[in-house]
LODORO-422687 format. One record per residue (C-alpha): residue number from 1; residue in one letter; x, y, z. Coordinates in Angstrom, 1 decimal. Layout:
<NUM,'A',<X,Y,Z>>;
...
This chain:
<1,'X',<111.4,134.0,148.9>>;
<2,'X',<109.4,136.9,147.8>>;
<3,'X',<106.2,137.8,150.1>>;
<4,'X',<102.8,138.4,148.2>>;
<5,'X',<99.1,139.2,148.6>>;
<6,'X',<98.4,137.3,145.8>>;
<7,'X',<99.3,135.2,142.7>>;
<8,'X',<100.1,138.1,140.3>>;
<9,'X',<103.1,139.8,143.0>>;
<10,'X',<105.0,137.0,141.9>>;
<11,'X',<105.1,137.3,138.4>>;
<12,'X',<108.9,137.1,137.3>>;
<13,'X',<108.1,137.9,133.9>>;
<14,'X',<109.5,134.5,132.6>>;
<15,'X',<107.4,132.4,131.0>>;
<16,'X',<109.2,129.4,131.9>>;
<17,'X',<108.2,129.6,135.2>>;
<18,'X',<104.7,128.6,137.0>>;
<19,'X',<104.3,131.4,139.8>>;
<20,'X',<101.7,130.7,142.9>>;
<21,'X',<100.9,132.8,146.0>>;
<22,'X',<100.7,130.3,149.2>>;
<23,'X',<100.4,131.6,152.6>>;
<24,'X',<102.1,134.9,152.0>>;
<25,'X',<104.9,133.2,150.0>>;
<26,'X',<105.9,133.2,146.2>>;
<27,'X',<106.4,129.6,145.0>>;
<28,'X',<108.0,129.5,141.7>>;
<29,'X',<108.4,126.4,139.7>>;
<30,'X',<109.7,125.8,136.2>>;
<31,'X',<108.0,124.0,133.6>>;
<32,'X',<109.1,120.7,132.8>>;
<33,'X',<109.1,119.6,128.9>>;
<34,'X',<109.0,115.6,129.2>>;
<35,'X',<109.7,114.0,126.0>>;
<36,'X',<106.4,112.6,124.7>>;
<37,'X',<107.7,108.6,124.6>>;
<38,'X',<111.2,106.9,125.3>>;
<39,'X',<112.2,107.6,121.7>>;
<40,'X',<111.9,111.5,121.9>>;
<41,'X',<114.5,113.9,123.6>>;
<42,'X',<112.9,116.1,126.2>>;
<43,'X',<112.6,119.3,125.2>>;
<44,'X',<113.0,123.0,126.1>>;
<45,'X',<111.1,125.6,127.3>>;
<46,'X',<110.9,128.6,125.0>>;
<47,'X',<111.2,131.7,127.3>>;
<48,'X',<109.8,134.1,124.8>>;
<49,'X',<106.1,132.0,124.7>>;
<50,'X',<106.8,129.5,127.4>>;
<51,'X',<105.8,126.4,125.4>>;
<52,'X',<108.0,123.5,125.4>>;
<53,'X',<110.2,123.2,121.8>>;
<54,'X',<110.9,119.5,121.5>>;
<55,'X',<114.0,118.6,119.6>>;
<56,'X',<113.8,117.5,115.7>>;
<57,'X',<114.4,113.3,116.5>>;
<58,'X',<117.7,112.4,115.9>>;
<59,'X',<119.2,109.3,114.5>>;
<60,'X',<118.4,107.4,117.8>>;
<61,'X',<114.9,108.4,117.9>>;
<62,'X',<114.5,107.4,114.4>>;
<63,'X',<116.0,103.9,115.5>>;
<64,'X',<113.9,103.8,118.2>>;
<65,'X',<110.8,104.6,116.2>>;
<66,'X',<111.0,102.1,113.8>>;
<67,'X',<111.8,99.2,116.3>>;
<68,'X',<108.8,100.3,118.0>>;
<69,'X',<105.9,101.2,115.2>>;
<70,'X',<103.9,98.4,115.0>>;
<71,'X',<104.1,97.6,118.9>>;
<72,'X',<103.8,100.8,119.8>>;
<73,'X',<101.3,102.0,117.5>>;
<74,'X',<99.3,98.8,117.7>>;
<75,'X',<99.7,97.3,121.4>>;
<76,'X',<96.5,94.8,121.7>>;
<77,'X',<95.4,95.4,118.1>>;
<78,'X',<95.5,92.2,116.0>>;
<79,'X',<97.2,92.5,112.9>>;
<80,'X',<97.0,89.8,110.2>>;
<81,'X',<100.1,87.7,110.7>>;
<82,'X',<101.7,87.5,107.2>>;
<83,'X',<100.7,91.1,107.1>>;
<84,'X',<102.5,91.9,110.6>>;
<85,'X',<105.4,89.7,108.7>>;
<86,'X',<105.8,92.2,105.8>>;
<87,'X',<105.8,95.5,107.5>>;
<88,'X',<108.4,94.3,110.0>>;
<89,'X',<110.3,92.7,107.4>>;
<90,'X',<110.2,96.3,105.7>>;
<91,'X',<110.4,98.5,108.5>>;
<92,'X',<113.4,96.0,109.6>>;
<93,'X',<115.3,96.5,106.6>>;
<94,'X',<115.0,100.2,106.3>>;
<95,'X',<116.4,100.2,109.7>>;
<96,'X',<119.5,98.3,108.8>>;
<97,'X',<119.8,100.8,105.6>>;
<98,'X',<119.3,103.8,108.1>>;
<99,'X',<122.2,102.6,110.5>>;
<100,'X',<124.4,102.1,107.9>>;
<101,'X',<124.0,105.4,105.7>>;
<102,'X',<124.8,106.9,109.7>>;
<103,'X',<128.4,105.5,109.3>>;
<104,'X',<128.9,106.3,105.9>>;
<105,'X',<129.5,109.4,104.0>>;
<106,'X',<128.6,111.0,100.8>>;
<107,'X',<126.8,109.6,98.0>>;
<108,'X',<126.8,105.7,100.0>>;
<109,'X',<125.3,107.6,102.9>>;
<110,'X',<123.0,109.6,100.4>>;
<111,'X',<122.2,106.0,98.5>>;
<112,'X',<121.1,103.9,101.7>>;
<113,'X',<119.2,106.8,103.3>>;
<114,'X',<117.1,107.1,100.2>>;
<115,'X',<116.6,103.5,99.6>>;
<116,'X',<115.3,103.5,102.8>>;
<117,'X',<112.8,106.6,102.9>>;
<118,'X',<111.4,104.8,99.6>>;
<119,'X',<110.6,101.9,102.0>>;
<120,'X',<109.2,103.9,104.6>>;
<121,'X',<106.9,105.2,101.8>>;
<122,'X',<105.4,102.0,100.8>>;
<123,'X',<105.2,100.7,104.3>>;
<124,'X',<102.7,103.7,104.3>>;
<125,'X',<101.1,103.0,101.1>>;
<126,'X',<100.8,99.3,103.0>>;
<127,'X',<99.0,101.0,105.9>>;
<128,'X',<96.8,102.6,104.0>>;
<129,'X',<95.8,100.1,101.6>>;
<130,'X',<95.2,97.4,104.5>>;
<131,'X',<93.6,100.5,106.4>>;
<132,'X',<91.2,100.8,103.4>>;
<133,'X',<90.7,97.0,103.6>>;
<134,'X',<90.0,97.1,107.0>>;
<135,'X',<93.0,94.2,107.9>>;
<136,'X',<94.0,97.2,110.0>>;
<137,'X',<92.0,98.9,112.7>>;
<138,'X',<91.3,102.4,111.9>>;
<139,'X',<92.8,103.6,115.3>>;
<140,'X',<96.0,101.4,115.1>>;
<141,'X',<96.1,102.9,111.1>>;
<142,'X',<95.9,106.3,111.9>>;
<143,'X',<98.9,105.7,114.9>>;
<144,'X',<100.8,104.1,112.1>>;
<145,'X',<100.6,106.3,109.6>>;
<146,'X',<101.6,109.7,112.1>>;
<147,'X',<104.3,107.5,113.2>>;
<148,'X',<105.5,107.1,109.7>>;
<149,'X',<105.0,110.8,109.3>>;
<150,'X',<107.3,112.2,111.6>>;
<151,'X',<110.0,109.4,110.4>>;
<152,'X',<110.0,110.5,107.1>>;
<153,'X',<109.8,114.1,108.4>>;
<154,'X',<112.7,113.4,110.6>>;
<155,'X',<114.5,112.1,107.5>>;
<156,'X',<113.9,115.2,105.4>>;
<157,'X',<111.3,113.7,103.2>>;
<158,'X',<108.0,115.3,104.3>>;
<159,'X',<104.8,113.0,103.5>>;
<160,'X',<104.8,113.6,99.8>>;
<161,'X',<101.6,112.0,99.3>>;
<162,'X',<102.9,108.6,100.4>>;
């Protein structure tokens, strides 16, 4: 361990690392990138800025996502029932079509990825009409709809307007 005065004689220069001067001592820690929920990777830290670069989501985090968006982005919210039905009905089957375009290949794979990216899209259009209807609270809407977001960003699709 280095000896210091202060905080600043213990700079290291790396910006992935949180440097303190206590009782004479340098104590150096590194900064910890914890993944934002159970379905995101943890992430880096980027020693050039020292903010934390959190992996695109994967396959598994796309999985995850959609098995948790309405529970997740709606946890003590009531959603109409037949509603609730629909979207997890939809949200359900573009899972399915997501897992199976993972074991496929080429224009199957290209085919079931799509199909399901369309139903991703009017799961949104859903949201947002029931949002507009106010059969969905505004806060549970708004969780929905970035959730949706990043899957469709995630899938290469952007938001393209819903």
């Amino acid at each position: 361990m280095r000896t210091c005065a202060a905080t600043p004689d213990c700079d290291d220069a790396d910006a992935c690392t949180d440097e303190a001067c206590e009782n004479g001592l340098c104590a150096v820690t590194t900064r910890a990138c914890v993944p934002a929920d159970e379905c995101h990777e943890g992430g880096g830290c980027d020693p050039a800025t020292g903010a934390c670069v959190v992996p695109k989501l994967g396959q598994n985090g796309v999985d995850c996502l959609l098995r948790a968006t309405l529970d997740g982005s709606c946890a003590g919210t009531a959603i109409p029932r037949r509603l609730r039905r629909g979207l997890e009905h939809r949200l359900a089957r573009a899972r399915a079509l997501l897992v199976t375009a993972a074991s496929s290949t080429g224009r199957r794979a290209a085919r079931r990825n799509a199909a399901a990216v369309r139903l991703l899209r009017r799961v949104a259009r859903r949201v947002e009409g029931q949002g507009a209807r106010r059969r969905i609270d505004g806060g549970c809407r708004e969780r929905l709809d970035r959730t949706l977001q990043e899957l469709l960003a995630a899938l290469g699709q952007g938001s393209r307007n819903h």
